[in-house]
C-alpha positions, -999 to 999 in steps of 0.1 A, spaced: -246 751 187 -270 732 169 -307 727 178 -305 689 171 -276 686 197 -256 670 169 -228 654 178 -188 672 165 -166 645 153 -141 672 139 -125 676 175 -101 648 188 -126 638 217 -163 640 195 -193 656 217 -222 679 220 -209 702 243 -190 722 224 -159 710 246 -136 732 223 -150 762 243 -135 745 276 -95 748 271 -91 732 305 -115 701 305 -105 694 268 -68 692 279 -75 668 304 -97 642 287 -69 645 257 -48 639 283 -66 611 299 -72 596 263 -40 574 256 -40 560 293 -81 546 281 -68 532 249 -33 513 267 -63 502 292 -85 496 256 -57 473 245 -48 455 274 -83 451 290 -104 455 258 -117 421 235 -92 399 230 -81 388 194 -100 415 176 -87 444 182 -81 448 143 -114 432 130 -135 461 113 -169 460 133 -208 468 119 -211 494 146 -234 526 155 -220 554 163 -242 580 180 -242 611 156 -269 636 175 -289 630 207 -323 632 189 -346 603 192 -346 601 158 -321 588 142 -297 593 163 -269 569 152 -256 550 123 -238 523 109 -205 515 97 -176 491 97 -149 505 124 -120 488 146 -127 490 179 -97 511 191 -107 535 162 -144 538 181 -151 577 185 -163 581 219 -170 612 232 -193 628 255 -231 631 247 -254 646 269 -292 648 265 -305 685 254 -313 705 287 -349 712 294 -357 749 301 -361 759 334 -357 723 345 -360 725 383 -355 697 408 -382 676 416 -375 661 451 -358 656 483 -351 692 505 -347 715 472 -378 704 453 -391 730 430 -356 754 432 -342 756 398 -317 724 392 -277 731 396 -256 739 365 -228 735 393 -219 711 421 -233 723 452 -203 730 474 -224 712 506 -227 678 487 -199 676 461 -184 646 482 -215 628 477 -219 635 443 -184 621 438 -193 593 451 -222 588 429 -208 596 400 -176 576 406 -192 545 414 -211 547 387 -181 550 362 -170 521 380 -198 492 365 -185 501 330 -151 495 324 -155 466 346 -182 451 320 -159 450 293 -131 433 314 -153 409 325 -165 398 289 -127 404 270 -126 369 261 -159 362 250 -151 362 214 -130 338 212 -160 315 216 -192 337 198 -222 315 181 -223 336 151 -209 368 135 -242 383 145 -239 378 183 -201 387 182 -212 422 167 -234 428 199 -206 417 226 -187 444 203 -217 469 205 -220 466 244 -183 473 245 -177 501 231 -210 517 243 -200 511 283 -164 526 273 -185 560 264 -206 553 296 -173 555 309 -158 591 292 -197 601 306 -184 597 341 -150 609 334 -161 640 314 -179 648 351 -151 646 373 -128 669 352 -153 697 342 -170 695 381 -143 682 403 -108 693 393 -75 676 406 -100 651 429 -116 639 398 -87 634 376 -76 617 402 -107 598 407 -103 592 366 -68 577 369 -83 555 397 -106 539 369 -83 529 346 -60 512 375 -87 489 390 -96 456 379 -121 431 376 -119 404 398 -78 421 410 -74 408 446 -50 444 451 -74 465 433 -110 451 423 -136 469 411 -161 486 441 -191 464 434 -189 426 439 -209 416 408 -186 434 385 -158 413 402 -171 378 391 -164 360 359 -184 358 330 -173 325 314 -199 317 286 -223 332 267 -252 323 284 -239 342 311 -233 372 287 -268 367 281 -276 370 317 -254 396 329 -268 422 299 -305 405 311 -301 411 346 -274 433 352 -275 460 330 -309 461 344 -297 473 376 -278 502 355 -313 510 340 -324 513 370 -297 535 383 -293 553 357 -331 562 355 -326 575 395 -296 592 384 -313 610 355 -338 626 382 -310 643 398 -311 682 405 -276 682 391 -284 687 357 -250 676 341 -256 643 355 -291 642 345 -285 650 310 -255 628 307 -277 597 320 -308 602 301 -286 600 269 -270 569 284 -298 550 290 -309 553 252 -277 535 246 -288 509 278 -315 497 264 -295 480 230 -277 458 264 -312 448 277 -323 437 242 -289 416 234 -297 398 274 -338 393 267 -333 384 229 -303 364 235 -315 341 262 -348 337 245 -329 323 213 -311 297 235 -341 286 247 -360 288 215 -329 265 204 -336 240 230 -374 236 225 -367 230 187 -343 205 190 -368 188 216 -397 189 190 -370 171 158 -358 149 185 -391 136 202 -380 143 230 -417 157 251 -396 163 287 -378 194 294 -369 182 329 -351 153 310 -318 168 313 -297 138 300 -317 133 267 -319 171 263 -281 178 269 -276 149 244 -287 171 216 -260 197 220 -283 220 235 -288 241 271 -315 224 291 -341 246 313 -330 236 349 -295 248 338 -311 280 325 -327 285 359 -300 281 382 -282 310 355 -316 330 365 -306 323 400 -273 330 402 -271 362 381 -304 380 395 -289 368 432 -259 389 421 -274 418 408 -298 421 436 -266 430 457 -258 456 437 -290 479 451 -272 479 487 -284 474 517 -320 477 524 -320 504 551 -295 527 538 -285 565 552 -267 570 522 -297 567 502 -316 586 523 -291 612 523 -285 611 482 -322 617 480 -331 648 502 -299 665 489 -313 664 453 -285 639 438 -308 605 432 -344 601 430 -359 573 422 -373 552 395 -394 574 374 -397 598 400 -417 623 384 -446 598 378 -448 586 415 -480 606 431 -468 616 464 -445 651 481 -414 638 464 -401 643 506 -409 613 519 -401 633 553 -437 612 571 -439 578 544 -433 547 552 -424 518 531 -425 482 531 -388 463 537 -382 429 537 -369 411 575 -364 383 590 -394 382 615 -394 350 644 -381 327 615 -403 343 587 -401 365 560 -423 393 564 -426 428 552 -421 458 585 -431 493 574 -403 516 580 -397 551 568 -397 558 535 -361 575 529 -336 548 542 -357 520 522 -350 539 492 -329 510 478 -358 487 488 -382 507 466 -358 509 434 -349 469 441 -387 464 440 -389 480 406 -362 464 396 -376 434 404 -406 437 389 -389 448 354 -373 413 354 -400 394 363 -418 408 325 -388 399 310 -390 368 325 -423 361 315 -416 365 279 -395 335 280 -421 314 299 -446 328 268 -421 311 244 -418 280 263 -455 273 264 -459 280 229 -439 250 221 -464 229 246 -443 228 276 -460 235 312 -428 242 323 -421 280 340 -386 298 345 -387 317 374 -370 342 395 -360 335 429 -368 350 463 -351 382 472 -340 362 501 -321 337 481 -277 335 476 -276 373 492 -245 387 502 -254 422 509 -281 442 530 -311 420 553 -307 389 542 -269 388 541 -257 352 555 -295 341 557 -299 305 542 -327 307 520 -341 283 492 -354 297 455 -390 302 472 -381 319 499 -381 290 532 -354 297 553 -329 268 559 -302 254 580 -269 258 569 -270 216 563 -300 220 542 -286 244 525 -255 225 519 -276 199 507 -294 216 478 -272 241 468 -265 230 437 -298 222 424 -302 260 428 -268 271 416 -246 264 384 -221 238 389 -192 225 380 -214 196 352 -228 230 343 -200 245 335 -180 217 317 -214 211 300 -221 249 288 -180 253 280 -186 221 257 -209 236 237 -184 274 234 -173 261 197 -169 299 180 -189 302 146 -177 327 121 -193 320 91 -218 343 80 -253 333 85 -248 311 107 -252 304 143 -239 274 167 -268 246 175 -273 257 208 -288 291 199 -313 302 176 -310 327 147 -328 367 154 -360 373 142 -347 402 126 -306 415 119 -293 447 135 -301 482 109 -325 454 87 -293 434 73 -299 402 56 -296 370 76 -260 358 62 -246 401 66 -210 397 76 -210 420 109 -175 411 116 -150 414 92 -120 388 112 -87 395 105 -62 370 98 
């Protein structure tokens, strides 16, 4: 095998793993492969299925130029399964086995767990592209349609990742548990997907923007813990998968700093000196801030719930098994056992929020939420950055943890934005100041008018800095068919 870890595109599923050697697992996922591309068809982006697309393609998992470019339809994508090189004598660095050498094989003891994790995880990515199939229909620019396509494609590998797991590690179960992801779907009342914010809609692009800002966060985030895991299959297969992550985190930060940059330039033609006035802002065909904001509210609201509950045995469990660590977990200074630490959760206290130290391993998803929390709050402040160079005082900002919950503490807690707990009538009352309604929505779906020239981009978002692989401002990423 080469020493690159170069990717094999002459087999019928392309990978790194030299999967021709594994007669068994290589049946299966050619097996499982037409069932992904009916699901592809039905479930993939509508109305393009024949457009040739300016995608990468990863061709090694080397740092270094590790993909390239080319025009492909979508259902002609090679996906395949890409795992990071291993590191020699990798060992695992927390929970109960820290310092043994990490598993090549699932460890009979916890191989429901690791199902679990692994399945859940496959989960989030076919449920992404559901979520977004109609997106296209209404893209600002050939540009921004490319990325939508990008994402795609990239979470159905993310996808094969979790599938090429349970069939090499978990037999019948996990072609099973394969079939299973292909069935479910987004927002199905019979058969959803597990996690509630992978059931909502995503109805515009600003809240494409938002979901790849905030959401795919949480995947970093999980992913990250995942790579730490003493099952070294999963490790590898997640470390590769976040260098693919971080392309959805750029189109989320980029894009929604562009619809604001948009906004703040049609202010300064217009004269217009108040970003809090939404009527004479809205009246120039662009998104105003407070409507930005309640996105911010709703979406990282969402996303927070997809960390769990804050006092979790699961997570507990996950961790001194050697499955999930946490984020950056060989950085942290401490045992890596966490079997005496305590950790700082978030309660409601004699009417107050207030932080109780409680031991460290069931607040694991309190820790990782933290860091998660923190990672969107630099993103966040980028934007404010590009608001005050135009002059403005004004400051997005992220809610309190507390705020639109539905999961873990401060499930079915009334909570504003800054964190002051309410009455179920104050609540009612301000709701939606905090939240996107339905003049929101009529509003943003006004301003959905699909732009398929090339070079250009609808009024209500502003051009990239720079093109994807250096192309020239008017490249034709999309090549529509008739």
């Amino acid at each position: 095998m080469a020493t690159d870890w170069a990717v094999d595109y002459n087999t019928k599923i392309p990978n790194n793993i030299d999967l021709a050697g594994d007669n068994r697992v290589l049946r299966a996922l050619e097996s499982w492969l037409p069932g992904y591309l009916n699901w592809w068809h039905d479930m993939g982006p509508s109305g393009f299925q024949e457009s040739l697309v300016y995608l990468r393609t990863a061709v090694t998992v080397d740092p270094k130029g590790w993909a390239k470019f080319d025009y492909v339809r979508m259902p002609e994508y090679r996906w395949g399964i890409l795992l990071a090189p291993p590191e020699p004598g990798r060992t695992i660095p927390f929970g109960d086995h820290k310092g043994e050498p990490a598993w090549q094989e699932v460890p009979g003891e916890y191989r429901a767990m690791l199902r679990r994790l692994v399945v859940i995880q496959g989960d989030t990515e076919p449920a992404s592209v559901e979520q977004q199939r109609h997106l296209g229909s209404t893209a600002p620019s050939l540009y921004d349609l490319r990325n939508l396509f990008q994402v795609n494609v990239e979470e159905g590998r993310h996808l094969w990742a979790m599938v090429y797991l349970l069939f090499k590690y978990f037999g019948r179960d996990g072609r099973e548990e394969g079939d299973e992801l292909l069935r479910r779907r987004s927002g199905s009342e019979d058969a959803p997907r597990m996690l509630g914010a992978f059931n909502e809609a995503t109805p515009d692009w600003l809240s494409f923007f938002m979901f790849t800002f905030f959401t795919d966060r949480d995947g970093k985030m999980q992913l990250e813990s995942l790579g730490q895991s003493g099952f070294d299959p999963l490790s590898r297969t997640c470390r590769f998968m976040l260098t693919e992550e971080a392309h959805h985190m750029f189109v989320g930060t980029s894009g929604v700093a562009r619809v604001i940059e948009a906004t703040l330039s049609a202010m300064r033609r217009a004269g217009v000196a108040d970003p809090t006035d939404i009527e004479a802002v809205r009246a120039l065909g662009v998104i105003d801030l407070a409507a930005i904001q309640r996105k911010i509210n709703l979406h990282f609201s969402l996303s927070l719930d997809l960390f769990g509950a804050e006092m979790s045995s699961n997570a507990a469990n996950f961790f001194r098994s050697g499955l999930k660590g946490r984020y950056q977990e060989t950085k942290i200074a401490d045992d890596h056992r966490l079997l005496d630490a305590t950790y700082p959760v978030l309660r409601v206290v004699d009417g107050a929020i207030a932080p109780v130290n409680e031991p460290a391993l069931p607040a694991l998803n309190m820790r990782l939420r933290d860091d998660y929390v923190e990672d969107c709050a630099r993103g966040i402040e980028r934007w404010n950055k590009l608001i005050a160079s135009y002059g403005h005082e004004y400051r997005l900002l992220l809610p309190h943890v507390a705020f639109h919950r539905k999961v873990g503490e401060f499930r079915g807690v009334q909570a504003s934005p800054a964190g002051a707990l309410l009455t179920a009538e104050e609540w009612g009352r301000q709701a939606d100041e905090w939240l996107p309604g339905e003049q929101d929505r009529l509003f943003i779906e006004s301003l959905m008018k699909p732009e398929s020239r090339p070079g250009e981009f609808a009024p209500w978002i502003a051009p990239p800095k720079t093109g994807i692989d250096n192309r020239p401002g008017d490249f034709e990423y999309v090549l529509i068919s008739p």
